[in-house]
N, C-alpha and C positions, 0 to 999 in steps of 0.2 A: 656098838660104836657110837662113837661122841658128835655128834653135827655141831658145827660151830659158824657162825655169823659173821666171823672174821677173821681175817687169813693169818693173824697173828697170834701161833698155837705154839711159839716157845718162849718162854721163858727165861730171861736175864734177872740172876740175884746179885745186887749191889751189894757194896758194904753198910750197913745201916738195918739192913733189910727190906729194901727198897728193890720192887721188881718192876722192871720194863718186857715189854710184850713187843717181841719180832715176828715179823713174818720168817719163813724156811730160807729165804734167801740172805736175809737181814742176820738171819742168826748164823748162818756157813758163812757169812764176810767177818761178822765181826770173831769168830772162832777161827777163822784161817788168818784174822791181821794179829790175832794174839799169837798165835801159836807160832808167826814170824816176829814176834817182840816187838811188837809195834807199839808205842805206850801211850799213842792216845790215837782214838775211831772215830770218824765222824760216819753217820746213817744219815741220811735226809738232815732232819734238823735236831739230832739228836747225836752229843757226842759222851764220847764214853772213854775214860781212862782204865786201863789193861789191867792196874793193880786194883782198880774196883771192883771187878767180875769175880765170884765167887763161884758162882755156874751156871749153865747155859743148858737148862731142859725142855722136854717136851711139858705144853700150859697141863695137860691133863694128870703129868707127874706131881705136878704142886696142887692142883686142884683135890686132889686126892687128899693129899697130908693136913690141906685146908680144913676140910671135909671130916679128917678123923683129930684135927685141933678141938675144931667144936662140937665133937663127942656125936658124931653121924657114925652111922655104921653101916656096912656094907653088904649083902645078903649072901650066902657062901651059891643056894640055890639059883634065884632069880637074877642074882649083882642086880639089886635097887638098893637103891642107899636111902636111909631114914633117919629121922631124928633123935638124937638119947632115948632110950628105954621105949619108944615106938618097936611095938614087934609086925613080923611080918605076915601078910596072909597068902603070902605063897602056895604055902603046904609043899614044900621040898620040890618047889620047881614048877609045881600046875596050879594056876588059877583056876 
C-alpha cells in the first residue's frame, strides 16, 4: 500500500489536461454537485465548471498510467516499479 503526505489522493482531470488534487471529501462534493447539474463548484478557493471535469479518480490511478507513460514498469512478483529496461532482482518474489 501507498502512504501519502497528503490527504489529497484523488484526482480531478480538466479539459486541457490539467489535474487538480482533492481531498475524499472535496472529491464526493464536487461528484455529488455534478451529478445534480450544477455547472459551476466552488471548493475553498478553488472553482470548477461541470463541463470541464473529465474524471474524477483515485491519485494512485493516474499515478500509475504516469508511471507507464515514462516507460516504468511494474514487477508482476515483487510490484516495484523500475525504470525502462532496469530489470529486477527479485528472483520471483524473494530477495
Amino acid at each position: 500500500t501507498q502512504q501519502y503526505l497528503t490527504d489529497k489522493t484523488y484526482c480531478v482531470m480538466l479539459t486541457g489536461g490539467y489535474k487538480v488534487y482533492l481531498n475524499k471529501q472535496e472529491a464526493d462534493f464536487l461528484t455529488e454537485n455534478i451529478e445534480t447539474n450544477k455547472k459551476v463548484i466552488k471548493i475553498g478557493e478553488k472553482v470548477f465548471f461541470a463541463d470541464s471535469v473529465r474524471f474524477i479518480l483515485p491519485a494512485s490511478e493516474i499515478e500509475r498510467e504516469d508511471k507507464i507513460k515514462k516507460g516504468e514498469w511494474q514487477c508482476e512478483n515483487c510490484k516495484r516499479w523500475h525504470p525502462k529496461n532496469e530489470e529486477c532482482g527479485c528472483q520471483g518474489g524473494k530477495f
